[in-house]
C-alpha positions in Angstrom: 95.3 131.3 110.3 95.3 129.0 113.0 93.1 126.4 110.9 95.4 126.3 107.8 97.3 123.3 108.8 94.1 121.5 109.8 92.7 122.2 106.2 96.0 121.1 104.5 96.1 117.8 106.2 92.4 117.3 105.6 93.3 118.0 102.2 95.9 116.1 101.3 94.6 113.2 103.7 91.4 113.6 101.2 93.4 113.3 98.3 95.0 110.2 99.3 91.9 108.3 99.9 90.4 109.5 96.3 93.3 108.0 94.6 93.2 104.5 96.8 89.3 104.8 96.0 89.7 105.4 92.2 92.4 102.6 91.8 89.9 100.4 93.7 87.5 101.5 90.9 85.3 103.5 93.1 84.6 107.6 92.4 87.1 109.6 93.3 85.2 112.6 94.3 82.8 110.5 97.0 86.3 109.2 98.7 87.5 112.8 98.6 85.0 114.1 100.1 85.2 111.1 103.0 89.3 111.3 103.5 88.6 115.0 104.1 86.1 114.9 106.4 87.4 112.3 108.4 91.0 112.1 107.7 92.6 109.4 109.0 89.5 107.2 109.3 88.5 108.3 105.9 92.1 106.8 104.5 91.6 103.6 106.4 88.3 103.0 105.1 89.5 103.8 101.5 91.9 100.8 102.0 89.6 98.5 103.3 87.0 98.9 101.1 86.5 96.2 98.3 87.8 96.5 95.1 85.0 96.9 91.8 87.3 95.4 89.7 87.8 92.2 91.2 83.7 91.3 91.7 82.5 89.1 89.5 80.7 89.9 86.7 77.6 88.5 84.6 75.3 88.7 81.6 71.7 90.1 81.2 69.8 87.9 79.1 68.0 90.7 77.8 70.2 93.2 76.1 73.6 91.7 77.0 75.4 94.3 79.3 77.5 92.9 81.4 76.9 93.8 85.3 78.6 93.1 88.5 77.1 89.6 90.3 75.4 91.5 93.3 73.6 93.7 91.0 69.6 92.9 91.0 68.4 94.9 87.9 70.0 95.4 84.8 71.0 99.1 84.9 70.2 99.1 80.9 66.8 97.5 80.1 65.6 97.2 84.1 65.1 93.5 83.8 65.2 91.2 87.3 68.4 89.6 87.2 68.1 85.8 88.7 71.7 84.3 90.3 73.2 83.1 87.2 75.0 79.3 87.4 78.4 80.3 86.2 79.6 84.0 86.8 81.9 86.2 84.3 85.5 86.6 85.4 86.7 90.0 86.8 88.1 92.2 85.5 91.4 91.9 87.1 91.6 88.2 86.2 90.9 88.9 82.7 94.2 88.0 80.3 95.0 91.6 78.9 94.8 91.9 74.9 97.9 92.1 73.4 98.6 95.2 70.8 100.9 95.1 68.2 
C-alpha cells in the first residue's frame, strides 16, 4: 500500500476544497473532485475563486426570477436579459429577517 497516504491526502485535501467551494456557494462535488485531483492547487483555487453569494443580482422582466447580473438569459422563460440600470443587492448584503 504504498499509494494509501497519497489517496488520503488527496482525500481529505479534496474535502477541504468542497467545503471552501460550498460556503462560497459553489457545488460541492465539482470542487471535490478538483482538490482531489490536484490537491494543493485544487485548495488554493477553492479560495480564490469568487463567491455566488456576493454577485449582484437582478430581475427578469418576464417572469420575475431573480438571476445573478452576468447572467445573459433567464434560466426560467429563456428571455435576453439587457444590463439592467440599478442591480439587486446580494445576497450577503441582504438584512437577515428576523423570527420570532
Amino acid at each position: 500500500m504504498a499509494g494509501g497516504g497519497y489517496v488520503v491526502i488527496a482525500l481529505s485535501f479534496g474535502l477541504s476544497a468542497a467545503i471552501v467551494g460550498r460556503i462560497k456557494g459553489s457545488s460541492f462535488f465539482i470542487w471535490f473532485v478538483i482538490g482531489a485531483v490536484v490537491p494543493v492547487i485544487g485548495l488554493l483555487a477553492a479560495i480564490a475563486f469568487r463567491s455566488e453569494r456576493d454577485e449582484p443580482r437582478r430581475e427578469c422582466p418576464t417572469c420575475g426570477r431573480v438571476c445573478k447580473l452576468h447572467d445573459a438569459v433567464c434560466v426560467r422563460c429563456g428571455t435576453d436579459l439587457e444590463f439592467p440600470d440599478a442591480a439587486i443587492t446580494p445576497e450577503n448584503s441582504a438584512p437577515a429577517a428576523r423570527q420570532g
